[in-house]
LUMVEXPA-154325 format. One record per residue (C-alpha): residue number from 1; residue in one letter; x, y negated, z negated. Coordinates in nm, 3 decimals. Layout:
// LUMVEXPA-154325
+-----+---------+---------+---------+---------+
: num : residuo :       x :       y :       z :
+-----+---------+---------+---------+---------+
: NUM :       a :       X :       Y :       Z :
...
+-----+---------+---------+---------+---------+
// end
This chain:
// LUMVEXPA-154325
+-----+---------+---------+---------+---------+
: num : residuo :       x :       y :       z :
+-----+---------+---------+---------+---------+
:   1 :       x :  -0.212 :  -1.988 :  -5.573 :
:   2 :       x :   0.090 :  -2.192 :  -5.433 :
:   3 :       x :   0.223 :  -1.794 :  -5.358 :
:   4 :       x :  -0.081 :  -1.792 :  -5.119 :
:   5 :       x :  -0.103 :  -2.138 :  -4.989 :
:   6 :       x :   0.272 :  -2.039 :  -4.878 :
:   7 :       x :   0.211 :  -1.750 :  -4.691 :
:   8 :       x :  -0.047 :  -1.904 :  -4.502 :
:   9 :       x :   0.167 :  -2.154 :  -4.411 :
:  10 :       x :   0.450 :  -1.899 :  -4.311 :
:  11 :       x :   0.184 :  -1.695 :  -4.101 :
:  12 :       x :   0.091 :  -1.986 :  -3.921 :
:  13 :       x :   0.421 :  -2.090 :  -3.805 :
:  14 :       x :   0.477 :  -1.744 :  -3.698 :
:  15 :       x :   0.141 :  -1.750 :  -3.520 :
:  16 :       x :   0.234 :  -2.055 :  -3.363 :
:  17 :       x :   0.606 :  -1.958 :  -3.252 :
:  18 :       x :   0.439 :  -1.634 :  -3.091 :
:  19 :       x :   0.224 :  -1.846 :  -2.908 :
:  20 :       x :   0.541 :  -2.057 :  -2.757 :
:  21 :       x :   0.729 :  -1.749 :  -2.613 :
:  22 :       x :   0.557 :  -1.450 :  -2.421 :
:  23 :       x :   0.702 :  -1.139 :  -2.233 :
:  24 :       x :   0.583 :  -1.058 :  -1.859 :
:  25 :       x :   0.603 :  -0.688 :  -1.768 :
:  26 :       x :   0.420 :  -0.498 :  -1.508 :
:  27 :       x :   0.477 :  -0.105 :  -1.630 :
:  28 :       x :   0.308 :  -0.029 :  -1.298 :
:  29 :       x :   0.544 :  -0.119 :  -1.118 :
:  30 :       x :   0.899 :  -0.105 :  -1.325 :
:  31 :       x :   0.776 :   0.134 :  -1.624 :
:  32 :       x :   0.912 :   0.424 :  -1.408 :
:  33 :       x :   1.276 :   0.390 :  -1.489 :
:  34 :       x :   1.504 :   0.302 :  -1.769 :
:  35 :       x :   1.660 :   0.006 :  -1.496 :
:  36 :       x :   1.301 :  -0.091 :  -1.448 :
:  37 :       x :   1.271 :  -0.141 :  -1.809 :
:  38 :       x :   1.459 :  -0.459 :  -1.782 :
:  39 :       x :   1.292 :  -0.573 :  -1.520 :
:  40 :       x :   1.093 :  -0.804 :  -1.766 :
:  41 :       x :   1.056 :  -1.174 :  -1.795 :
:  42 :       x :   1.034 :  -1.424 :  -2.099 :
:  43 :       x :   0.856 :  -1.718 :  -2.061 :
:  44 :       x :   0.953 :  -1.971 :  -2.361 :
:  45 :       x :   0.828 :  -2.289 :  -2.443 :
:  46 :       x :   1.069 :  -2.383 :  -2.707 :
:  47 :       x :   1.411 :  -2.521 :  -2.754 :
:  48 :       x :   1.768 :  -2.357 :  -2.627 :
:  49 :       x :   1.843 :  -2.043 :  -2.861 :
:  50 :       x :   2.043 :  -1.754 :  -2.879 :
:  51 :       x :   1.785 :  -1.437 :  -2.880 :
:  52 :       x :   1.832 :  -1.038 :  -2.869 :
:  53 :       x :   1.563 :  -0.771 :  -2.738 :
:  54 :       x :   1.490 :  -0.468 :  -2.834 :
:  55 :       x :   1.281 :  -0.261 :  -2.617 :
:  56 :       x :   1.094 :   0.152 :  -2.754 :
:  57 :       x :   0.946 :   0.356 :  -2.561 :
:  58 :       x :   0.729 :   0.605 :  -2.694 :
:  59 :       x :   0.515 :   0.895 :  -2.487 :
:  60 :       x :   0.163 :   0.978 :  -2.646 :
:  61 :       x :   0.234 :   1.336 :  -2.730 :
:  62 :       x :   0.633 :   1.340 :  -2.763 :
:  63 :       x :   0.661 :   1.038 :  -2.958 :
:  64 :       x :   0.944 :   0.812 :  -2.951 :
:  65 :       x :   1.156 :   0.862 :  -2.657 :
:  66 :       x :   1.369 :   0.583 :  -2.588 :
:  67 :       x :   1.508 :   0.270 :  -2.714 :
:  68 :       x :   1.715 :  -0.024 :  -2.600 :
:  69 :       x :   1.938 :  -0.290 :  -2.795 :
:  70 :       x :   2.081 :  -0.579 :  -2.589 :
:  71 :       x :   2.325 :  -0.820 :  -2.757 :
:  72 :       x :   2.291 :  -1.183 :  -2.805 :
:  73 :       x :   2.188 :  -1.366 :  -2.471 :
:  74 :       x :   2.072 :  -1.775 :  -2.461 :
:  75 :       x :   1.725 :  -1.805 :  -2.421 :
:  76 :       x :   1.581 :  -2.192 :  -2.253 :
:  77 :       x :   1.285 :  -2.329 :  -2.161 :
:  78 :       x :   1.129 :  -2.233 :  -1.904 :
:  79 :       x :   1.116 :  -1.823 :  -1.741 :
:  80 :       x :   1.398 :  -1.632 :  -1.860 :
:  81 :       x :   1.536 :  -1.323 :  -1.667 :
:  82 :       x :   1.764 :  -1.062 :  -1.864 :
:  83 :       x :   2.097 :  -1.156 :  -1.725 :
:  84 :       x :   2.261 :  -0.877 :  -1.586 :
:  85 :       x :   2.578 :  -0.913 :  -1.826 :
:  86 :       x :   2.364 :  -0.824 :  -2.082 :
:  87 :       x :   2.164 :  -0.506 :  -1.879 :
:  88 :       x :   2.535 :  -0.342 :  -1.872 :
:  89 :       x :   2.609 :  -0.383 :  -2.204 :
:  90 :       x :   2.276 :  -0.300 :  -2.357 :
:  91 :       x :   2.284 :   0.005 :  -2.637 :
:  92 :       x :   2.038 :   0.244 :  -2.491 :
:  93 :       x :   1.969 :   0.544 :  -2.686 :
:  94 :       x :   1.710 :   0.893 :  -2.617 :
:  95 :       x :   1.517 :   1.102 :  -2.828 :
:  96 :       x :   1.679 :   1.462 :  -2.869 :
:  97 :       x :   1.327 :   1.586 :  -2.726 :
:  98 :       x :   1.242 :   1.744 :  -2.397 :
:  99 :       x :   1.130 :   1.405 :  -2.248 :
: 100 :       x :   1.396 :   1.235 :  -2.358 :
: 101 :       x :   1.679 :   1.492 :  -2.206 :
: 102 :       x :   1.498 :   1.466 :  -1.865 :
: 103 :       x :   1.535 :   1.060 :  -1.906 :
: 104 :       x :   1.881 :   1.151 :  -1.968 :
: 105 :       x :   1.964 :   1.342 :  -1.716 :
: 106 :       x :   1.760 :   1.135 :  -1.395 :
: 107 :       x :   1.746 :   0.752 :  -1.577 :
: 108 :       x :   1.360 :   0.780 :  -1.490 :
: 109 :       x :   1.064 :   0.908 :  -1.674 :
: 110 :       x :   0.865 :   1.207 :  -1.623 :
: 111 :       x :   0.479 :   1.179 :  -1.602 :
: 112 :       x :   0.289 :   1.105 :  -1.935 :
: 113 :       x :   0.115 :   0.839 :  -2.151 :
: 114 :       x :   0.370 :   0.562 :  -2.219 :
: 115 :       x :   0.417 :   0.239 :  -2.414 :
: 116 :       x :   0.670 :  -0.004 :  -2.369 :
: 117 :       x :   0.739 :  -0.202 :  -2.720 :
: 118 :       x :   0.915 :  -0.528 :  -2.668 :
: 119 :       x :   1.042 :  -0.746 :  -2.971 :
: 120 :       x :   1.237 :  -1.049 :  -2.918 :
: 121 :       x :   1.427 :  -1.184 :  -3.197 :
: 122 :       x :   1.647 :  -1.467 :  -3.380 :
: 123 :       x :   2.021 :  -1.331 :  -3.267 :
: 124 :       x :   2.080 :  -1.484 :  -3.620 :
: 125 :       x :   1.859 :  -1.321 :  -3.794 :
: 126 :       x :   1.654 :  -0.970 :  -3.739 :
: 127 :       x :   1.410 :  -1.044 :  -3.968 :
: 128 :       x :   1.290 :  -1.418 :  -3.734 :
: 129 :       x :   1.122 :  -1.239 :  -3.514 :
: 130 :       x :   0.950 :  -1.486 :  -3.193 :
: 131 :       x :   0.734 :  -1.222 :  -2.996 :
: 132 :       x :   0.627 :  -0.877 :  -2.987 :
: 133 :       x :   0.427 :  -0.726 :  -2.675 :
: 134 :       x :   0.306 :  -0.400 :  -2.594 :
: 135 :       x :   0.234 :  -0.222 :  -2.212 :
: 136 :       x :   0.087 :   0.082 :  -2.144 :
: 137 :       x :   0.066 :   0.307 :  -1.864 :
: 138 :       x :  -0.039 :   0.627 :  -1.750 :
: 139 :       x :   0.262 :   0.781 :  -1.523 :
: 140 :       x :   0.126 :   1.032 :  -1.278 :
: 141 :       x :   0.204 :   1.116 :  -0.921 :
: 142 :       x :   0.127 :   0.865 :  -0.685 :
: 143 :       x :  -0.141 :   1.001 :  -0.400 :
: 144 :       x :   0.065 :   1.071 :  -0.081 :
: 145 :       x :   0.083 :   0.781 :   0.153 :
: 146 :       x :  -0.032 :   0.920 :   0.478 :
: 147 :       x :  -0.057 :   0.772 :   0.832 :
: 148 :       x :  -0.407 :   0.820 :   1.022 :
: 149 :       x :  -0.341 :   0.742 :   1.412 :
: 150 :       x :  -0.230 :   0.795 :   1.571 :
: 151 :       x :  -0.209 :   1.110 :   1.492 :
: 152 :       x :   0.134 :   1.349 :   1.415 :
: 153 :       x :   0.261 :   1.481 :   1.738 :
: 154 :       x :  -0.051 :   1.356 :   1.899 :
: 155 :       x :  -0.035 :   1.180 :   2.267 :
: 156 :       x :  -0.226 :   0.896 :   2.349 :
: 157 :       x :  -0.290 :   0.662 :   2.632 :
: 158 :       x :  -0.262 :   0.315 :   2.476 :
: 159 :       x :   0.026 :   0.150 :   2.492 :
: 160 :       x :  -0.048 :  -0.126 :   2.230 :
: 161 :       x :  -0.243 :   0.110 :   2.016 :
: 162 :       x :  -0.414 :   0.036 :   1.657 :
: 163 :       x :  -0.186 :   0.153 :   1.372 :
: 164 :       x :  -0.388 :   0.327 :   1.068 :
: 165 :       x :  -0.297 :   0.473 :   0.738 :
: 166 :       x :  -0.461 :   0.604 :   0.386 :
: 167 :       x :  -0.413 :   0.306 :   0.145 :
: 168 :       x :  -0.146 :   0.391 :  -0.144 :
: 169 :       x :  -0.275 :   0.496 :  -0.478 :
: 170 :       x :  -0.328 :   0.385 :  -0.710 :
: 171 :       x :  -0.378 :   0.065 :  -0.616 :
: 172 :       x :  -0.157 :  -0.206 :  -0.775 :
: 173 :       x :  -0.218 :  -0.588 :  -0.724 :
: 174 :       x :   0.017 :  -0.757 :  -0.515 :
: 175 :       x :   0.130 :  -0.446 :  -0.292 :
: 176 :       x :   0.205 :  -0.486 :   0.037 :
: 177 :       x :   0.293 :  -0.258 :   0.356 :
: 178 :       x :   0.588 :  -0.278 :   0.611 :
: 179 :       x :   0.568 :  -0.068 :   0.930 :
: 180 :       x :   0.817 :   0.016 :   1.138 :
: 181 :       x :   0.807 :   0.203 :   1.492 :
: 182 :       x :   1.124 :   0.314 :   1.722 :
: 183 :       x :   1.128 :   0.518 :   2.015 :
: 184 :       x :   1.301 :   0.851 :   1.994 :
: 185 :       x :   1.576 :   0.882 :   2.210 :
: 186 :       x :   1.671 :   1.211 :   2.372 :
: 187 :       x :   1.822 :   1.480 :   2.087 :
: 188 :       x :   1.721 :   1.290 :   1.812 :
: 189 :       x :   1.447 :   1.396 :   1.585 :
: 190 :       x :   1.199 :   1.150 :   1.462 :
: 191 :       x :   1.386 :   1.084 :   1.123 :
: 192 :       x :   1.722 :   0.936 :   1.286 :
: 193 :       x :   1.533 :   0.796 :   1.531 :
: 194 :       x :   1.361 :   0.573 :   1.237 :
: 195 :       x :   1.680 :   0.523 :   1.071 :
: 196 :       x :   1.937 :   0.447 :   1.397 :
: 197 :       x :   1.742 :   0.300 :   1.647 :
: 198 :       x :   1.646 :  -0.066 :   1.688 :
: 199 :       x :   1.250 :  -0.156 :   1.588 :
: 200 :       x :   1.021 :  -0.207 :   1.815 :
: 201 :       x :   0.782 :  -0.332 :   1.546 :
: 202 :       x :   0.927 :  -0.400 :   1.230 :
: 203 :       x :   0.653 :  -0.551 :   1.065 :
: 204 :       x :   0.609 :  -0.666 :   0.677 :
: 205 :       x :   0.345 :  -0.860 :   0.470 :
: 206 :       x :   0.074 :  -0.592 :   0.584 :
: 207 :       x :  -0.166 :  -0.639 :   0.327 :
: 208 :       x :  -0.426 :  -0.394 :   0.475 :
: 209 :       x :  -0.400 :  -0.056 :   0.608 :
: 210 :       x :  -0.450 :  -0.144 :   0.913 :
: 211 :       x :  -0.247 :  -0.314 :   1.133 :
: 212 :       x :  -0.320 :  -0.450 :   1.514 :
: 213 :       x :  -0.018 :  -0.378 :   1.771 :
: 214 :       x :   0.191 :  -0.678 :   1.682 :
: 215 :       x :   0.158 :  -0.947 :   2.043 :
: 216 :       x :   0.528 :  -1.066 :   2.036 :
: 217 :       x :   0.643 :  -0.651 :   2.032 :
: 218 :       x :   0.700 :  -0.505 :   2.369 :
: 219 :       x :   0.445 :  -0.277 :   2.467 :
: 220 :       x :   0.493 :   0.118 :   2.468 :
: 221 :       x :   0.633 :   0.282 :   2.777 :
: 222 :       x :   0.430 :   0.598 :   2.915 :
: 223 :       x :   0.643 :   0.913 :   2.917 :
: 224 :       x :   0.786 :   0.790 :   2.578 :
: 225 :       x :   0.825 :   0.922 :   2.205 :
: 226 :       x :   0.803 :   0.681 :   1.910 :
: 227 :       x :   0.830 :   0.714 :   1.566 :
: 228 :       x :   0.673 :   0.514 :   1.311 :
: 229 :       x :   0.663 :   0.527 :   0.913 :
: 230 :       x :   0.488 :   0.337 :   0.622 :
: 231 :       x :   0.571 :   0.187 :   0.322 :
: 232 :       x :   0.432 :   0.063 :   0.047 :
: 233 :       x :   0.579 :  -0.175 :  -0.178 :
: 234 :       x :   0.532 :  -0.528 :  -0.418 :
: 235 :       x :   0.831 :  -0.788 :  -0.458 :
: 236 :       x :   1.129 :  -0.578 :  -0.358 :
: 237 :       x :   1.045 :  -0.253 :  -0.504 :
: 238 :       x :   0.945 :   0.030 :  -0.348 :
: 239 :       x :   0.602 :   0.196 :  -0.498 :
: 240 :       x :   0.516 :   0.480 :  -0.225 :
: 241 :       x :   0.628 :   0.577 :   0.126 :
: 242 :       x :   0.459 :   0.797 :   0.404 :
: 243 :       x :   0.626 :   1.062 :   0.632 :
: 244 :       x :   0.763 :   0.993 :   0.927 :
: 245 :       x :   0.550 :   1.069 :   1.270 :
: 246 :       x :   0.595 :   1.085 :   1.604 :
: 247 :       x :   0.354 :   1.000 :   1.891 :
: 248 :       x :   0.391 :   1.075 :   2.296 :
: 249 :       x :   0.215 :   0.788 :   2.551 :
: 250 :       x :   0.086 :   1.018 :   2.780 :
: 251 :       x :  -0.260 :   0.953 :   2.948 :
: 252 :       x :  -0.317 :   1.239 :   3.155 :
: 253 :       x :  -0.305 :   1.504 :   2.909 :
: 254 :       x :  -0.473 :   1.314 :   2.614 :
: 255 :       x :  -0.770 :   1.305 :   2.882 :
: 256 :       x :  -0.786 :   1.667 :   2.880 :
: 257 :       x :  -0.829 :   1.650 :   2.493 :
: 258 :       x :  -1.155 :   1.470 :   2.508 :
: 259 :       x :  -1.455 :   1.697 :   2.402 :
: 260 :       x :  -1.768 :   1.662 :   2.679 :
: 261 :       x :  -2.139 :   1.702 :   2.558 :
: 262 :       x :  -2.326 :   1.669 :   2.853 :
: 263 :       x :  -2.397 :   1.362 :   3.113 :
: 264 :       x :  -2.044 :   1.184 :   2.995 :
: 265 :       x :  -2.182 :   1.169 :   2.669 :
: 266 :       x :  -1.944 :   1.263 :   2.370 :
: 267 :       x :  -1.928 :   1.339 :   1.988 :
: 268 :       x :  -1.845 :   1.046 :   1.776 :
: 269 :       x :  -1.698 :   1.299 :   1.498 :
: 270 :       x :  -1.427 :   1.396 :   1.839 :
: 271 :       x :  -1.362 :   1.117 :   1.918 :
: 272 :       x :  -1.280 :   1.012 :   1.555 :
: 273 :       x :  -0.999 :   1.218 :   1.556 :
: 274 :       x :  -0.832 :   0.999 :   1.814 :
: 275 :       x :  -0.885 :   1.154 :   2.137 :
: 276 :       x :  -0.859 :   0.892 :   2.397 :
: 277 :       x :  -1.155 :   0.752 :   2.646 :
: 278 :       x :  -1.211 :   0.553 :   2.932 :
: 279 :       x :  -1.538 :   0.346 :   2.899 :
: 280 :       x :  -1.662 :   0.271 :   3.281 :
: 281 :       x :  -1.874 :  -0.051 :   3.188 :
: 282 :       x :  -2.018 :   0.168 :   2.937 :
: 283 :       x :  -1.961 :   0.325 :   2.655 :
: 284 :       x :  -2.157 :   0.660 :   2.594 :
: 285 :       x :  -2.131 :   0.893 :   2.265 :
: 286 :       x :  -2.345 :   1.156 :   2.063 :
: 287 :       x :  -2.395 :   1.161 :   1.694 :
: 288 :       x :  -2.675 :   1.306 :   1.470 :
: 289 :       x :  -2.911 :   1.110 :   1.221 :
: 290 :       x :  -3.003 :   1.368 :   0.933 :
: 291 :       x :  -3.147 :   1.020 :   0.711 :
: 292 :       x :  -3.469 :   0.803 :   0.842 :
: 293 :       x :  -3.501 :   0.588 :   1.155 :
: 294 :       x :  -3.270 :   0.278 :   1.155 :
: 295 :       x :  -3.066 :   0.023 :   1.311 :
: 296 :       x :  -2.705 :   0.178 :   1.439 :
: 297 :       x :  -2.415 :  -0.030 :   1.278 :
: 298 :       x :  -2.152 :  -0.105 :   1.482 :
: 299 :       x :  -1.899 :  -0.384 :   1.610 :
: 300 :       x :  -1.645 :  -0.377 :   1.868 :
: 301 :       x :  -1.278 :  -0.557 :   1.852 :
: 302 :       x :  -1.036 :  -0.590 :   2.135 :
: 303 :       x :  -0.696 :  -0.451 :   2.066 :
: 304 :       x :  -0.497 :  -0.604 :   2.373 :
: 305 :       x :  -0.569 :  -0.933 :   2.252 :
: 306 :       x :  -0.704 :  -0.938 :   1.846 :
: 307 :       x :  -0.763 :  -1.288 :   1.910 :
: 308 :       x :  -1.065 :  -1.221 :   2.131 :
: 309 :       x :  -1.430 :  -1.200 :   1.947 :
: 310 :       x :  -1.729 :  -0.992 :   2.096 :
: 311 :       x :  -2.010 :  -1.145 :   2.025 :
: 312 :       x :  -2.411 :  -1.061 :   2.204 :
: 313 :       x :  -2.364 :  -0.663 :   2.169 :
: 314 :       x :  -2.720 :  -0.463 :   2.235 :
: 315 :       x :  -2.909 :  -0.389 :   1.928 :
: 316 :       x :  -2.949 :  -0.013 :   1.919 :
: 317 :       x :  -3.188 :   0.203 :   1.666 :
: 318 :       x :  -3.115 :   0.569 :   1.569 :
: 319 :       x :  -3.346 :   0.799 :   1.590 :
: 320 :       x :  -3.385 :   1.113 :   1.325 :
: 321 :       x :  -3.140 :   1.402 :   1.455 :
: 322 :       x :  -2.960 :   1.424 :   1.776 :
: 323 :       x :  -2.868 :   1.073 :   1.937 :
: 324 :       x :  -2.744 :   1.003 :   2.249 :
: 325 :       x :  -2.611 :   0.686 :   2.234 :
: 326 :       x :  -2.532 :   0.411 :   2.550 :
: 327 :       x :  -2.363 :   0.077 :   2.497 :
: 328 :       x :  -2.440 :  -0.116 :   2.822 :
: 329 :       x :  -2.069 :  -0.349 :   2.889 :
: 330 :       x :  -2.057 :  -0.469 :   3.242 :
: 331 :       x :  -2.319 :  -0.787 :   3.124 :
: 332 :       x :  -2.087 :  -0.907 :   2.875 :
: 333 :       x :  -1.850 :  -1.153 :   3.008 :
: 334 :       x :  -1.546 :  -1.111 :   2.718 :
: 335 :       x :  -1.478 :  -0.772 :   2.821 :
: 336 :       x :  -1.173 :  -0.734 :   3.058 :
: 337 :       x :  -1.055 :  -0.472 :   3.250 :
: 338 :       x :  -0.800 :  -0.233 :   3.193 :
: 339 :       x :  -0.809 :  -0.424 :   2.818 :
: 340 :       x :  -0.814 :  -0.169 :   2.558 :
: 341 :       x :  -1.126 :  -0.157 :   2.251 :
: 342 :       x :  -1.179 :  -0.038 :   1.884 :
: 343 :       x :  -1.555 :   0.069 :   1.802 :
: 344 :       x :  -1.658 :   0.078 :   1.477 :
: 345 :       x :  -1.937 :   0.269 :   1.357 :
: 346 :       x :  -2.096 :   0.316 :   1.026 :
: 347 :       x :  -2.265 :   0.664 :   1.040 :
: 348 :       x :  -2.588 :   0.669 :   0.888 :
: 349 :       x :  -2.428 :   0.798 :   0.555 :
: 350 :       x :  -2.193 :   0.547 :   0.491 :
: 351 :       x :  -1.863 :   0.691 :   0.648 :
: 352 :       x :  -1.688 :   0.486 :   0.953 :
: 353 :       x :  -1.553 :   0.624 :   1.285 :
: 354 :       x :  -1.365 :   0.437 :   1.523 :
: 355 :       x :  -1.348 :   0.463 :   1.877 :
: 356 :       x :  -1.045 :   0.385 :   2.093 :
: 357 :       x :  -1.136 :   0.360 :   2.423 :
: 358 :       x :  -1.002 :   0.131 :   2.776 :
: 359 :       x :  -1.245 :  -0.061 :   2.969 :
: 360 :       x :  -1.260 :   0.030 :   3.284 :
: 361 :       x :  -1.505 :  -0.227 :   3.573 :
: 362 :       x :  -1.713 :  -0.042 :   3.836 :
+-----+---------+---------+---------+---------+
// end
């Protein structure tokens, strides 16, 4: 009985000490790398100690793969980072299987079902041990990070024009975009433009993917190439970045591009694609309804100035099939000429398409 009584006791205090230290990780993020691996935090909540972590990987199908031994570091109250004294000097050891020769050979892992095993304990004795915690993640290859408009090697008219891109998955909580645009000078291509030249927007903190022409950047300069490129990222690590493309300010020929219906009217799904329009204190476009009668959704922002708000715009129904549809301007006082505009439409089955167009007064 007092066998019993003991071990309760013991299992307690073991419960409790758990409780007092815990291990931080985000395998999204860092369980892509054997550096990454140490990219973990301990949060402890009891008295200065001297502590030693061990860390095992092991893939779902291959097993064990990897495993790390650091020597004795102090652990205090508070959060705890590995110090980097002890990174360099940690044991690391991999499996003699196919996953672990490829970590050998490129320090990262290849895609597969991981967990990450950490077990802090006593650096006096390996049996006192204060936490264990387990991550898991699913490694595969990141969708592509790709830019919307404009559009690669497309030419355009605006010269503070709305920057779009795919958001990059998956998704992890806390990421955030940078964007960065140069113009391409003359013999350079649009990669050592981007690396060389001096931003024109260098812009970080995005937490959308979307991003209005920044007001303190200098505008764009017709005639001109630019570059521009995407990245994805949380803290100072790098999750996903886009390819670099290039874009030509060039009105006259970008007005060529634009696909006519008939009587000025054009196609929304065109227009989409980032064609470029002039809206003479109206704004006229075709789509068609295939669903029932209903209210067209729509709301129009002003790109030259973001902090503008458009407020009293017409009500407008859609009828079943082919719509021809007129947005009447010239009565609403905020719009300005020569100012440039972003209309947003919800198509009757759920999917948006934006309109870029100038505002031109009769």
């Amino acid at each position: 009985m007092k066998r019993v009584i003991l071990l309760i006791i013991s299992c307690c205090m073991g419960l409790a000490a758990t409780a007092q230290v815990s291990i931080q990780f985000v395998p999204e993020v860092f369980g892509k790398s054997i550096d990454g691996l140490m990219n973990a935090s301990i949060v402890s909540m009891q008295s200065k100690r001297n502590v030693r972590l061990n860390v095992t990987v092991t893939e779902a199908r291959a097993g064990k793969v990897l495993t790390i031994q650091t020597q004795p570091f102090v652990l205090v109250p508070g959060n705890n980072i590995i110090p980097s004294t002890v990174i360099r000097s940690a044991k690391v050891a991999m499996s003699g299987n196919a996953i672990g020769n490829y970590i050998r050979q490129n320090q990262a892992f290849p895609l597969g079902s991981y967990e990450y095993n950490y077990v802090l304990i006593s650096a006096a004795s390996s049996e006192e041990i204060l936490v264990e915690q387990s991550f898991n993640q699913d490694l595969t290859p990141p969708a592509p990070l790709e830019l919307i408009e404009p559009f690669k090697d497309d030419k355009i008219c605006e010269k503070r024009p709305l920057l779009t891109w795919q958001p990059s998955l998956p998704l992890i909580n806390g990421q955030l975009y940078s964007l960065t645009l140069v113009e391409i000078k003359e013999k350079q291509n649009a990669v050592e433009a981007l690396n060389y030249n001096l931003p024109i927007v260098n812009q970080k903190g995005i937490m959308n993917n979307v991003l209005m022409y920044p007001p303190i950047s200098k505008e764009l300069v017709e005639g001109k190439t630019y570059a521009w490129q995407v990245t994805a990222y949380k803290d100072k690590t790098v999750i996903n970045r886009s390819e670099v493309w290039a874009f030509t300010v060039k009105c006259e020929d970008t007005l060529a591009n634009v696909v006519e219906v008939d009587d000025g009217f054009r196609d929304i799904e065109d227009l989409a694609r980032g064609n470029y329009y002039v809206a003479k204190s109206t704004v006229k476009f075709a789509l068609v309804n295939s669903y029932a009668e209903q209210p067209l959704t729509y709301t129009i922002t002003c790109i030259t100035d973001p902090t503008q708000k458009i407020r009293s715009l017409p009500k407008l129904k859609l009828q079943r099939g082919n719509n021809k549809m007129k947005i009447d301007l010239s009565r609403n006082h905020a719009f300005k000429d020569n100012y440039s505009y972003l209309l947003s439409v919800t198509m009757p089955n759920g999917q948006p398409r934006n309109l870029r167009f100038i505002y031109k007064e009769i």
